[in-house]
C-alpha positions in Angstrom: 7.6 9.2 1.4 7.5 8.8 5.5 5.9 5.6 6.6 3.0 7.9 8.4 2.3 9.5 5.1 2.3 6.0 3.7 -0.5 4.7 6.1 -2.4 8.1 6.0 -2.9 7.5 1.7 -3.4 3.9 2.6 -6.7 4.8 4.8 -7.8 7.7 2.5 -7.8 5.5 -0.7 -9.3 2.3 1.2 -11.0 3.6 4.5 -9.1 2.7 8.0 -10.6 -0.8 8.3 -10.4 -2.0 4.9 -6.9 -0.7 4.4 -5.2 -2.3 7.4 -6.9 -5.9 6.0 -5.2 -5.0 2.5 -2.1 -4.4 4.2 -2.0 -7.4 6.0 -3.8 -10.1 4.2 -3.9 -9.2 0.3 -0.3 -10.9 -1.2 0.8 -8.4 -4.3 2.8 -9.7 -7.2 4.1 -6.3 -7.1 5.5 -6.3 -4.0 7.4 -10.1 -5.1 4.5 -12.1 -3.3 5.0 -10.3 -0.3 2.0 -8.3 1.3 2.1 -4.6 1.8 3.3 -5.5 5.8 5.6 -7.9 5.2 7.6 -5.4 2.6 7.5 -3.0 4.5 9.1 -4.9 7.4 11.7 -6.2 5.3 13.1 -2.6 4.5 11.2 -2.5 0.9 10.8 2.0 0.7 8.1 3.1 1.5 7.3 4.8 -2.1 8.0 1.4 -4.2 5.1 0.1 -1.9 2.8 2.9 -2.8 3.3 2.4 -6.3 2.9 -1.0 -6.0 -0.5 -0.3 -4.4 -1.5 1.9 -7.2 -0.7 -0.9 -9.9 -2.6 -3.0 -8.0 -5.4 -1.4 -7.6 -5.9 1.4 -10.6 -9.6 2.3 -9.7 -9.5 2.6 -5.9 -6.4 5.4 -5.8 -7.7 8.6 -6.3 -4.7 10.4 -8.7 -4.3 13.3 -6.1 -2.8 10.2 -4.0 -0.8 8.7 -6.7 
């Protein structure tokens, strides 16, 4: 998955605001304790974070996202 097509599910599932706030505030046990940013900056791929994001949050990622 490209990092754009990363941040254009982010927005879809979460809306633009709320979705850049997740990504930089909300610490995922998924993602090791890291937030979506910081894994992202420490060269975690880009489609391990998705499906971190999905675990996280089962009812706010619509399946044709998943």
């Amino acid at each position: 998955m490209r990092l754009t097509d990363f941040w254009t599910r982010l927005d879809e599932a979460f809306g633009p605001g709320y979705a850049a706030s997740i990504a930089r505030d909300q610490v995922l046990s998924q993602l090791g304790g890291r937030t979506i940013e910081q894994a992202l900056a420490s060269g975690e791929q880009t489609h391990m974070v998705w499906r971190a994001v999905c675990a996280a949050y089962p009812d706010r990622v619509p399946a044709r996202l998943r």
